[in-house]
N, CA, C and O of each residue as an XYZ file, in Angstrom:
336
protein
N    -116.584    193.523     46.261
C    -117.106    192.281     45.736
C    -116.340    191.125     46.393
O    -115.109    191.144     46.410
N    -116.959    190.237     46.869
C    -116.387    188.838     47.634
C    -115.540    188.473     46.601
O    -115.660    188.901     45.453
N    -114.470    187.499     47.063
C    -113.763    186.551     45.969
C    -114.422    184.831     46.343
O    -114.511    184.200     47.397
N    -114.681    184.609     45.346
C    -114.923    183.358     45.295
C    -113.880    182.086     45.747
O    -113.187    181.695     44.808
N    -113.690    181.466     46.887
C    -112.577    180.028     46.594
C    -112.945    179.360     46.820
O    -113.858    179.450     47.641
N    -112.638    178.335     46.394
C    -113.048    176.787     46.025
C    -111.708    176.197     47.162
O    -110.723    176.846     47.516
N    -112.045    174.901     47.518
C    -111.443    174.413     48.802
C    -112.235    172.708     48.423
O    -113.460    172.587     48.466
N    -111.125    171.282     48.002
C    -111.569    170.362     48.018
C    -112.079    170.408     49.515
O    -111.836    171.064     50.529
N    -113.061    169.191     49.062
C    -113.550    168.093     50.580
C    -112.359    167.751     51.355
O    -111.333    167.499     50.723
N    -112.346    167.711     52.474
C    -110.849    166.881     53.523
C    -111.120    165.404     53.028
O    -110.213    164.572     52.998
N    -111.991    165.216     52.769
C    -112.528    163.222     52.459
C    -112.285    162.982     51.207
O    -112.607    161.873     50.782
N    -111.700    163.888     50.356
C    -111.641    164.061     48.632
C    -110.085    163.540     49.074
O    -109.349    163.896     49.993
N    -109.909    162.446     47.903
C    -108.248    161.777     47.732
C    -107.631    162.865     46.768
O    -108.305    163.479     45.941
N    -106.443    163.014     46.940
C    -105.663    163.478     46.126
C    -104.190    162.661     46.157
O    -103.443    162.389     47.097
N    -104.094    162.354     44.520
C    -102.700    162.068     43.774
C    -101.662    162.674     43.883
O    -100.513    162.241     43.788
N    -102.126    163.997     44.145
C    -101.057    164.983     44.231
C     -99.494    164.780     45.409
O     -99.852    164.816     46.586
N     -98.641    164.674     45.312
C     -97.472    164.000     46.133
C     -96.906    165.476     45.820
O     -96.823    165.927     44.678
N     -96.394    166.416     47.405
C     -95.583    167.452     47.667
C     -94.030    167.380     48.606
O     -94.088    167.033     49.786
N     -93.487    167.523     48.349
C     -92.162    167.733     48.706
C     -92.211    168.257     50.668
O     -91.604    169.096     51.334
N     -93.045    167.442     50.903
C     -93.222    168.729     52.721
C     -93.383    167.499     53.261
O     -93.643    166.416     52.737
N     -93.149    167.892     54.635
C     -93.901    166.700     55.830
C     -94.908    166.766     56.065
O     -95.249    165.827     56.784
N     -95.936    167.653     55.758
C     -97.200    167.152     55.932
C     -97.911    165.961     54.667
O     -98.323    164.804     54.737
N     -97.829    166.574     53.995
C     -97.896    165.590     52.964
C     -97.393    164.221     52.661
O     -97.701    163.422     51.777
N     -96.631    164.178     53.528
C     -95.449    163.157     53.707
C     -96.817    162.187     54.809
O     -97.414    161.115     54.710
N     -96.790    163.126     55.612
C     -98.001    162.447     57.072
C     -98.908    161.846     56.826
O     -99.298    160.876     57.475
N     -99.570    162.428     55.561
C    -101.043    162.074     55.471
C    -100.715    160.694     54.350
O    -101.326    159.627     54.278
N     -99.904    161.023     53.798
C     -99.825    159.930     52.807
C     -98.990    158.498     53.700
O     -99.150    157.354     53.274
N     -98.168    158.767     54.880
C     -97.845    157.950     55.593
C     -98.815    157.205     56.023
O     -98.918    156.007     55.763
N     -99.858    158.073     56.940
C    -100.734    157.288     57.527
C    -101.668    156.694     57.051
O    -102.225    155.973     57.879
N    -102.065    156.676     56.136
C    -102.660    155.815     54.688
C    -102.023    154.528     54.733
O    -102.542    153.477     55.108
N    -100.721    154.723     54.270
C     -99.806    153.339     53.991
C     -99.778    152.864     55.367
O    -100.185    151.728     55.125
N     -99.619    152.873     56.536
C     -99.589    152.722     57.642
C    -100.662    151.755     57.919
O    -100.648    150.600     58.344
N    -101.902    152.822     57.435
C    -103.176    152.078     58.263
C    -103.645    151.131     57.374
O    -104.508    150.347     57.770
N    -103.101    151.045     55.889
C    -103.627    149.909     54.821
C    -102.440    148.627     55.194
O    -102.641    147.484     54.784
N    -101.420    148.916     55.869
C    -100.664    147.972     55.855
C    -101.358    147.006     57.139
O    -101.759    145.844     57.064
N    -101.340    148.134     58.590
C    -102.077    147.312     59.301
C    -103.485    146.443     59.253
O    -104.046    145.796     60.138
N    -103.683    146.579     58.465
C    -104.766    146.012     57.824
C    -104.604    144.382     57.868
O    -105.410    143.591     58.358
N    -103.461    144.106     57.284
C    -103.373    143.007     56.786
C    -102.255    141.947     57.950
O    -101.086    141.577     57.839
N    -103.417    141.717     59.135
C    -103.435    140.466     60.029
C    -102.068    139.542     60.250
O    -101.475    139.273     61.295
N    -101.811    139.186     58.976
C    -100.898    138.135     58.924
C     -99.497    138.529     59.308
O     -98.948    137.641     59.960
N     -98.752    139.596     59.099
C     -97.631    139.997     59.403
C     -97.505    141.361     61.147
O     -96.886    142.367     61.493
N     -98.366    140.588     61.571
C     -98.561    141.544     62.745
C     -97.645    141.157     63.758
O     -97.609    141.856     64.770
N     -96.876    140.142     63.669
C     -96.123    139.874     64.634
C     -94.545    140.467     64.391
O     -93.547    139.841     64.749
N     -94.517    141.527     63.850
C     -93.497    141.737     63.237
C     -92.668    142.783     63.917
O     -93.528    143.385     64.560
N     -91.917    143.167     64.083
C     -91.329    144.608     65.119
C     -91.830    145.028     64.652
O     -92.432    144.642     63.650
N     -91.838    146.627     65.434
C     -92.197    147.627     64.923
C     -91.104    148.604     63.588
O     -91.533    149.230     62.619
N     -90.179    148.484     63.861
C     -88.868    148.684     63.245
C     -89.354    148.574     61.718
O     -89.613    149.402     60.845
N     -89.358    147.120     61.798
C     -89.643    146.146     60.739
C     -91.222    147.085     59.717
O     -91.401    147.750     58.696
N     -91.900    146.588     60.736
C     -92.870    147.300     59.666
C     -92.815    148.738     59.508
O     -93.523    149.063     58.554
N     -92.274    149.697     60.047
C     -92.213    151.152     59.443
C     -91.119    150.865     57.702
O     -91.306    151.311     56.570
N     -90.174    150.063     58.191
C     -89.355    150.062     56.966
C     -90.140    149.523     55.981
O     -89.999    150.104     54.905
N     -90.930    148.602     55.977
C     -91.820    147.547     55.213
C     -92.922    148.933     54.650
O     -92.947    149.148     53.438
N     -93.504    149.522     55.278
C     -94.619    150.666     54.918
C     -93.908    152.076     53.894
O     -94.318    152.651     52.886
N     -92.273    152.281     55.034
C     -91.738    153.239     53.544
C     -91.511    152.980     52.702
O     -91.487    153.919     51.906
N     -91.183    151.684     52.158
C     -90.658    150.883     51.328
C     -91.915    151.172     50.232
O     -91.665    151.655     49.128
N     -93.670    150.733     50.762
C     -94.297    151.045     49.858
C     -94.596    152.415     49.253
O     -95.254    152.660     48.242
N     -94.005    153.217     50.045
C     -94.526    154.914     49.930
C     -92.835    155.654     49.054
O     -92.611    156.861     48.956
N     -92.015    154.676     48.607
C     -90.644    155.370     48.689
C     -90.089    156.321     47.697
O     -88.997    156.891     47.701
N     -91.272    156.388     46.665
C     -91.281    157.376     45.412
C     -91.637    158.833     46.136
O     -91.224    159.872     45.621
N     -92.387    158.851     47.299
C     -92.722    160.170     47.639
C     -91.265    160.970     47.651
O     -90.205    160.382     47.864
N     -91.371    162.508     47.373
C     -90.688    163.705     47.076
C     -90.031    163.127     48.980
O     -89.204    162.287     49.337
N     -90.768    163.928     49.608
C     -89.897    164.018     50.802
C     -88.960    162.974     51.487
O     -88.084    163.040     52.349
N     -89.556    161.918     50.683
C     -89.244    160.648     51.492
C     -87.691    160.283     51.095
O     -86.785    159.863     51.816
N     -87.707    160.612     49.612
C     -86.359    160.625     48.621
C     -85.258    161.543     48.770
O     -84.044    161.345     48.718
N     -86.278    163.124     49.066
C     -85.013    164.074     49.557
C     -84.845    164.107     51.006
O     -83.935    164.822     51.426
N     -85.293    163.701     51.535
C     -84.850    163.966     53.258
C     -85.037    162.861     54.083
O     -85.556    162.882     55.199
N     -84.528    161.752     53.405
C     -85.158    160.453     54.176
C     -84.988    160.059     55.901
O     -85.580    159.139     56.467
N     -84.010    161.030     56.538
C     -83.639    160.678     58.024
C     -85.089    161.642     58.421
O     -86.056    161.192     59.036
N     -85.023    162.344     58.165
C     -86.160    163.580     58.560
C     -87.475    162.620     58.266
O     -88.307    162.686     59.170
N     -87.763    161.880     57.346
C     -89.241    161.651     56.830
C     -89.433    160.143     57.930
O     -90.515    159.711     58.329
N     -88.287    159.652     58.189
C     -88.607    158.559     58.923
C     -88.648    158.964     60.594
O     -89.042    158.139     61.418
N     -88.345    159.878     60.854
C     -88.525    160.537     61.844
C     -89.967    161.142     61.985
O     -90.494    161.191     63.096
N     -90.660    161.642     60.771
C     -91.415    161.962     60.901
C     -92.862    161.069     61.264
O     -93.866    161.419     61.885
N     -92.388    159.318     60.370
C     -93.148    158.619     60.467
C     -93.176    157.735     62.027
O     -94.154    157.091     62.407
N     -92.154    157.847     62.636
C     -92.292    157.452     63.640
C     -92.659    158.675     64.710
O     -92.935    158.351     65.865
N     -92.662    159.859     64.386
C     -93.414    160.545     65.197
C     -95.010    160.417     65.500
O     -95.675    160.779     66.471
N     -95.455    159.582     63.963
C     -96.753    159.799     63.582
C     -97.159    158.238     64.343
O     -98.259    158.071     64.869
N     -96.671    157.739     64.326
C     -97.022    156.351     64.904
C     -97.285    156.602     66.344
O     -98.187    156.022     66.948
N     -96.263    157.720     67.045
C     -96.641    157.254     68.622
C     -97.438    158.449     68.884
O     -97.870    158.653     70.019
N     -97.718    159.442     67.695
C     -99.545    160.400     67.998
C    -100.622    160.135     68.088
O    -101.583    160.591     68.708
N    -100.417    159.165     67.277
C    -101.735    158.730     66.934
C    -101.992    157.187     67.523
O    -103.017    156.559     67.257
N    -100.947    156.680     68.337
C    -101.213    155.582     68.763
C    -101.362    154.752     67.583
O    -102.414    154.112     67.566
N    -100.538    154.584     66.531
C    -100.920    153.624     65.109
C    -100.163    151.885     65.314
O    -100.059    150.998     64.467
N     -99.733    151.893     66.782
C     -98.872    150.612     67.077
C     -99.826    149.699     66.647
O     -99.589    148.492     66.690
């Protein structure tokens, strides 16, 4: 007999905040791409705004326990994806 699993949508949000770097990623690049959003502070280093973006994300699990690692991670994610 098959087993049945259920598997959200990839386009379905989740609240859910995990202790990992991926989770860390996806929820980065969210804050990332809602920050770039907003025009007015674009002249800003880059430096500047990664700290400005963890700053909004800084309750996350990974971000709290492994913060050299998670900012590493976010600047990995910036020059993958081209998010300059």
């Amino acid at each position: 007999m098959p087993i049945a699993v259920s598997f959200s949508p990839s386009n379905e949000k989740s609240d859910r905040l995990f202790n990992n770097a991926d989770n860390f990623a996806m929820i980065f690049d969210e804050a990332w791409k809602n920050y770039q959003s907003k025009k007015e502070e674009n002249k800003l280093s880059q430096e500047t705004k990664l700290n400005l973006v963890l700053d909004t994300i800084k309750d996350h699990p990974f971000l709290l326990g492994s913060p050299s690692i998670a900012k590493e991670v976010a600047q990995f994610r910036i020059r993958l994806l081209d998010l300059i």
